[in-house]
Structure formats: structure tokens, C-alpha cells
N, C-alpha and C positions, 0 to 999 in steps of 0.2 A: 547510538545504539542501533547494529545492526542486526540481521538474523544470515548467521553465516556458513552454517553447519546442516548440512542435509538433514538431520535426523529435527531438524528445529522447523526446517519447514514441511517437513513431513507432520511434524506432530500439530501446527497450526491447522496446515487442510483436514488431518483428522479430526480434530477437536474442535475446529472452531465453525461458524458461521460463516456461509456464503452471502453475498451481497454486487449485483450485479448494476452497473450504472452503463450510460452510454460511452464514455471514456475509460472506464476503468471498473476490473473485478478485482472486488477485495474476499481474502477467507480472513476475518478476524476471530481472535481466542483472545483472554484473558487468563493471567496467572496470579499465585498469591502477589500480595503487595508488599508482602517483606522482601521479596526476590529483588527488585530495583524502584526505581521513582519515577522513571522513564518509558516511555513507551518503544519501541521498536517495529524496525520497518523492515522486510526483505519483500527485494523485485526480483521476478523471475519472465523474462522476453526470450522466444525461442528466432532463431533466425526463419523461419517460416513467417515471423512478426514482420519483418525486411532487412536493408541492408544495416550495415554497423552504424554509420553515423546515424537513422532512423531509433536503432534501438537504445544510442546511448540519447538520443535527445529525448529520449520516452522517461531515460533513468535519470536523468539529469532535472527535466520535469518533476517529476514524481518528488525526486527525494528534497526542491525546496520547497514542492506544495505541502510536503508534509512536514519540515522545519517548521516553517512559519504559520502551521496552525497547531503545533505538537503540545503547543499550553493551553487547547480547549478541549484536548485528548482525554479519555481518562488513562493513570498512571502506570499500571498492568495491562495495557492493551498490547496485542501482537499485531502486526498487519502483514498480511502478506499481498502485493498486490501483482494483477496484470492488466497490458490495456485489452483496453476494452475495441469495440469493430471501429469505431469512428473516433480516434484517438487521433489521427492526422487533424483533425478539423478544430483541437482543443489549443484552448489559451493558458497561459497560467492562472488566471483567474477562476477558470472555470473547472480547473484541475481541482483547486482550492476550495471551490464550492461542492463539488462531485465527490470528493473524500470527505469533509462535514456530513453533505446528507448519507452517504452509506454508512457512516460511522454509527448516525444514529444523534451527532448532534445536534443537526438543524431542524 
């Protein structure tokens, strides 16, 4: 469950809450819960962030920290995320701790 269509993560930053961490800025929203069961994720890295393989190892990060914590998620959530200044310096662990607490569930 991706967020794949401009107008979806337009309508996240509008709508939803910012929440800033040292690795990583999320805008999260929530939608009805009839809509899906799943939560949803879109990354947005501009190349001003660095070069390619930098940016895909930022997305490649991002999107198993957020697999593997997506069943302590609630189920309507949207996430939109970017890194954060000191995103070079993170582990996977710490990606997975740093999406918890902005979420709001730690």
C-alpha cells in the first residue's frame, strides 16, 4: 500500500500533521476505515537530498522500517515521509524506533 498519485500526497501535507524527528519528517493523516485495513506509505527525496544510490538507500530503509512495524500502525493511517538532516548517521533500528515515536506509538 503505496501513496502514488500527486494529488494523494498533496492531500496528506494538507490534511494531515507534521511531526519532525532527527532521521526522518513525517506528514501523517488518517482516512475513513472503510476505505482499506492497511496503512500506507509514500517517500518523497529530492536530489538536493544526494546522489541516487544515497536516495534509494534512504527509500529502501524507510519502506522495511515501516513493513516491519506496519502491525503497530493504526489501520487508516497515511504517512508521508522525508529524511530528516542526520539521516546518514541512522541504522535500521533506529529508523524503526524514530517512525514508532513520531507516529505517536511509543
Amino acid at each position: 500500500m503505496r501513496l502514488l498519485k500527486s494529488h494523494e500526497f498533496r492531500r496528506v501535507k494538507k490534511e494531515g500533521k507534521r511531526s519532525c524527528g532527527k532521521y526522518l519528517v513525517l506528514h501523517i493523516s488518517f482516512r475513513d476505515p472503510e476505505e482499506t485495513n492497511r496503512p500506507k506509505l509514500g517517500i518523497t527525496v529530492t536530489k538536493k537530498f544526494g546522489r541516487a544510490h544515497e536516495r534509494n538507500r534512504f527509500k529502501r530503509m524507510v519502506r522495511e522500517a515501516f513493513r516491519t512495524q506496519q502491525h503497530k500502525l493504526a489501520a487508516n493511517c497515511i504517512v508521508h515521509v522525508f529524511p530528516g538532516h542526520a539521516f546518514f548517521e541512522a541504522t535500521l533500528v533506529d529508523l524503526q524506533q524514530e517512525l514508532l515515536v513520531l507516529m505517536g506509538v511509543l
